[in-house]
C-alpha atoms as an extended CHARMM CRD file, in Angstrom:
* protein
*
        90  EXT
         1         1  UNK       CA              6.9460000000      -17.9460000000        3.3280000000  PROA      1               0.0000000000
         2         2  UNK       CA              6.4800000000      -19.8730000000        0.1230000000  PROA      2               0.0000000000
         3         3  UNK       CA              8.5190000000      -22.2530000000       -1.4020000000  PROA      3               0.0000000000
         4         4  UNK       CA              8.3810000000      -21.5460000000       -5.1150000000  PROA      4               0.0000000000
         5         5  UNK       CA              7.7820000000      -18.8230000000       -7.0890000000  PROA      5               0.0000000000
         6         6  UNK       CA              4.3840000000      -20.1520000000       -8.5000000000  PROA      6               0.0000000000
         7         7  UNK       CA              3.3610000000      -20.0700000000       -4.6140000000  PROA      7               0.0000000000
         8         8  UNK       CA              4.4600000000      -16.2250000000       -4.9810000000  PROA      8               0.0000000000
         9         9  UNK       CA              1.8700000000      -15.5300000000       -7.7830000000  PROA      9               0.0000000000
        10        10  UNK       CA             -1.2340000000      -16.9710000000       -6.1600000000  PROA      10              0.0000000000
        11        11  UNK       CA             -0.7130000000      -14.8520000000       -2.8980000000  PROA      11              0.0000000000
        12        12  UNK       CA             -0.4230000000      -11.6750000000       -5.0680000000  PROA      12              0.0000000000
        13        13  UNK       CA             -4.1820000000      -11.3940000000       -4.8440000000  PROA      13              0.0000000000
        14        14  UNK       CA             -4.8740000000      -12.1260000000       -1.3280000000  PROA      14              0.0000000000
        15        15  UNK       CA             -2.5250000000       -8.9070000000       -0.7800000000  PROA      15              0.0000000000
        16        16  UNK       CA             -3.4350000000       -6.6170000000       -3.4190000000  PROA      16              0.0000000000
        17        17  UNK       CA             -7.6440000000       -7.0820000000       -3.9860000000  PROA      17              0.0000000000
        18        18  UNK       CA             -8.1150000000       -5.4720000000       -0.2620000000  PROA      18              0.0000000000
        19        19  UNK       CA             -6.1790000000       -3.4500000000       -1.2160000000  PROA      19              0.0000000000
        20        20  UNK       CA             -7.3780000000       -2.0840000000       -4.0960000000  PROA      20              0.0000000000
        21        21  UNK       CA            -11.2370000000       -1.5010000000       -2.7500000000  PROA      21              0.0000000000
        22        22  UNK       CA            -10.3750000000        0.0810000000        0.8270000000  PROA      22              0.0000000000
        23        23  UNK       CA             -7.5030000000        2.7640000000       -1.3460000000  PROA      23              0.0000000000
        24        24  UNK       CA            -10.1870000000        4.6670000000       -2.1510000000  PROA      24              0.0000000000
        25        25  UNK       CA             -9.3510000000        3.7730000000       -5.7940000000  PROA      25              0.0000000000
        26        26  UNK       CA            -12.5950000000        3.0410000000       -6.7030000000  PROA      26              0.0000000000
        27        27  UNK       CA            -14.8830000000        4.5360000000       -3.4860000000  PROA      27              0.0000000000
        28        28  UNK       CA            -14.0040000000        7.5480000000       -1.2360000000  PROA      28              0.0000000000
        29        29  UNK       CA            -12.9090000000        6.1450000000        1.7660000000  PROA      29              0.0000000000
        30        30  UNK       CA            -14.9830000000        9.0560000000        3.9140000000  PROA      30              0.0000000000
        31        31  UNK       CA            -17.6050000000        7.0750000000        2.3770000000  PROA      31              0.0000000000
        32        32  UNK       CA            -16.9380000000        4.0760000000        3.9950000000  PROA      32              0.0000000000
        33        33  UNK       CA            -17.8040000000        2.8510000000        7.7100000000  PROA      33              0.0000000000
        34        34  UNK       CA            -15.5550000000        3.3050000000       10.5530000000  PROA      34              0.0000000000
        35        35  UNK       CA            -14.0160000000        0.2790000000       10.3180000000  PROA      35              0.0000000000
        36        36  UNK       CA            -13.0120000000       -0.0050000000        6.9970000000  PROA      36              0.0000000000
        37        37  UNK       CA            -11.5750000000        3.2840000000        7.1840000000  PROA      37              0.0000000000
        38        38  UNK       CA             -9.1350000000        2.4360000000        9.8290000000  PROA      38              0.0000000000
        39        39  UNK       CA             -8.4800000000       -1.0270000000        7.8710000000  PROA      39              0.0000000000
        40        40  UNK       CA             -7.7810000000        1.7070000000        5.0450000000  PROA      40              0.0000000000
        41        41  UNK       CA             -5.1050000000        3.9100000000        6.7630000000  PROA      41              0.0000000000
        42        42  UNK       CA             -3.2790000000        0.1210000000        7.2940000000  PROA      42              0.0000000000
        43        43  UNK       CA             -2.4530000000       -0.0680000000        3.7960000000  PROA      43              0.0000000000
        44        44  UNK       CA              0.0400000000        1.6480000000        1.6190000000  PROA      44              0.0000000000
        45        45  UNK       CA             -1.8110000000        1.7270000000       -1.1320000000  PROA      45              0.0000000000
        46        46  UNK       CA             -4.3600000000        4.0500000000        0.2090000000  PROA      46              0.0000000000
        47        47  UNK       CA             -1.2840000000        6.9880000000        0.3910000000  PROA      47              0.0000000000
        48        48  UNK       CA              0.1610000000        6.2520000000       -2.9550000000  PROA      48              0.0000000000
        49        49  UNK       CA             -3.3290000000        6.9670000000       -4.1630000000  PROA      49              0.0000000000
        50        50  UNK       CA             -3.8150000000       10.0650000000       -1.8470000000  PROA      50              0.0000000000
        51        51  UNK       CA             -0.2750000000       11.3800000000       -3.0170000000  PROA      51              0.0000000000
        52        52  UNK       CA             -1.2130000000       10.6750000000       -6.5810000000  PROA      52              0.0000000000
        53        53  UNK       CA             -4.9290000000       12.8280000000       -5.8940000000  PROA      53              0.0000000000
        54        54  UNK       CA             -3.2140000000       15.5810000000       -4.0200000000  PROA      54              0.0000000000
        55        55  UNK       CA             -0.3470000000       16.2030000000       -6.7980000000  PROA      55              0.0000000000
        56        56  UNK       CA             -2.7160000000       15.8300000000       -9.9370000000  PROA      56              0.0000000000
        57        57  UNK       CA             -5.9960000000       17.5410000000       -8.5120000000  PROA      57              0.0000000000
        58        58  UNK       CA             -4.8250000000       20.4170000000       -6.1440000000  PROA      58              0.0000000000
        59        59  UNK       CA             -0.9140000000       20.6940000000       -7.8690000000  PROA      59              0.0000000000
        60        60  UNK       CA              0.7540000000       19.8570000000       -5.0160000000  PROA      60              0.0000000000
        61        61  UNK       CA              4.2320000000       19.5740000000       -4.9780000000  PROA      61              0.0000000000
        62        62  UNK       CA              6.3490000000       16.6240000000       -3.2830000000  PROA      62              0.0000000000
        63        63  UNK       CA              6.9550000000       18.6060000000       -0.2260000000  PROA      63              0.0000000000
        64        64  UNK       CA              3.1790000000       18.3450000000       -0.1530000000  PROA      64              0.0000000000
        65        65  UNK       CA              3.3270000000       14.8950000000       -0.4070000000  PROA      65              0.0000000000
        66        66  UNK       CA              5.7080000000       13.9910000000        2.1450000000  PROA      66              0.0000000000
        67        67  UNK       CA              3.5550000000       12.3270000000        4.5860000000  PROA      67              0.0000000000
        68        68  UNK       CA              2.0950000000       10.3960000000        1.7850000000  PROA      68              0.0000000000
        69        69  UNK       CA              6.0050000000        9.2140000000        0.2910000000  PROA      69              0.0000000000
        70        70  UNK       CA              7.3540000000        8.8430000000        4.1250000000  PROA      70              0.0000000000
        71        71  UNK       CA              4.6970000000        5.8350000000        4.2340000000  PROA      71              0.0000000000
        72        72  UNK       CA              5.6330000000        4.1500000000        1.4770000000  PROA      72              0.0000000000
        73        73  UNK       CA              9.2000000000        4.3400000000        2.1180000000  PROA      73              0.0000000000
        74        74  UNK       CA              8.8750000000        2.7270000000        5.2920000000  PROA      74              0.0000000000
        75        75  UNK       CA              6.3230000000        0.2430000000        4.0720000000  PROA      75              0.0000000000
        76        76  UNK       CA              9.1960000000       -0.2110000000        1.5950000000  PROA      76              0.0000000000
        77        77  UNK       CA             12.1120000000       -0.6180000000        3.4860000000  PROA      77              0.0000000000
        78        78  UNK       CA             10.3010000000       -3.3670000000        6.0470000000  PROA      78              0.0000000000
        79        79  UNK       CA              9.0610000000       -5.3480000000        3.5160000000  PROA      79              0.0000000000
        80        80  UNK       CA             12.6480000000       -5.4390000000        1.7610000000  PROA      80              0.0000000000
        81        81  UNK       CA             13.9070000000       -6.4400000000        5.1440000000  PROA      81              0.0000000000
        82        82  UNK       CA             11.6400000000       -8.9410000000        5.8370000000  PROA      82              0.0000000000
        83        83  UNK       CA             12.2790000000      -10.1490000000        2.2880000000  PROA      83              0.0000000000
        84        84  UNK       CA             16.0920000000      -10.4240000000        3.2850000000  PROA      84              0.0000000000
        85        85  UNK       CA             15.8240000000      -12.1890000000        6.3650000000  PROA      85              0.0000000000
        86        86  UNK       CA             12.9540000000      -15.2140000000        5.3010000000  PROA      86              0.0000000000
        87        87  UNK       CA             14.7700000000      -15.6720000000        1.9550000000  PROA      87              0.0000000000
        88        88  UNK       CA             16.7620000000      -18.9530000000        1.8170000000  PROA      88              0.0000000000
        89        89  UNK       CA             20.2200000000      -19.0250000000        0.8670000000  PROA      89              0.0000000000
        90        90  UNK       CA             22.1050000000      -21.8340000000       -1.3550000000  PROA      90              0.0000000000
């Protein structure tokens, strides 16, 4: 959706700063209202971050995990398609 790479760069933080306060990164998100919480289970962020807790606090293994790493895969695999088909060719 942008034409340069510079374009790129400045969107990186109009994705990534929600992002980053609603993952529960720096606030529990049971601590938050309502309807940032369901803002929250939008982003993948929010289940790396719960994966990450779950492994390192209660030594869960990845078949612990595998809600957590089915998420991100997906959110993965769209956004690598979408990539594919708004990229212009040469």
């Amino acid at each position: 959706f942008t034409r340069n790479e510079f374009q790129v760069i400045q969107l990186i933080p109009v994705f990534f700063t929600p992002q980053i306060f609603l993952s529960g990164v720096f606030l529990p998100v049971d601590g938050m209202p309502e309807y940032l919480q369901v803002v929250s289970r939008a982003m993948p962020l929010r289940y790396a971050v719960e994966g990450l807790r779950k492994m390192m606090l209660s030594g869960s293994g990845l078949t612990d995990v595998t809600l957590e790493l089915a998420v991100l895969v997906t959110v993965a695999v769209l956004a690598l398609g979408l990539a594919g088909t708004t990229v212009r060719r040469a």
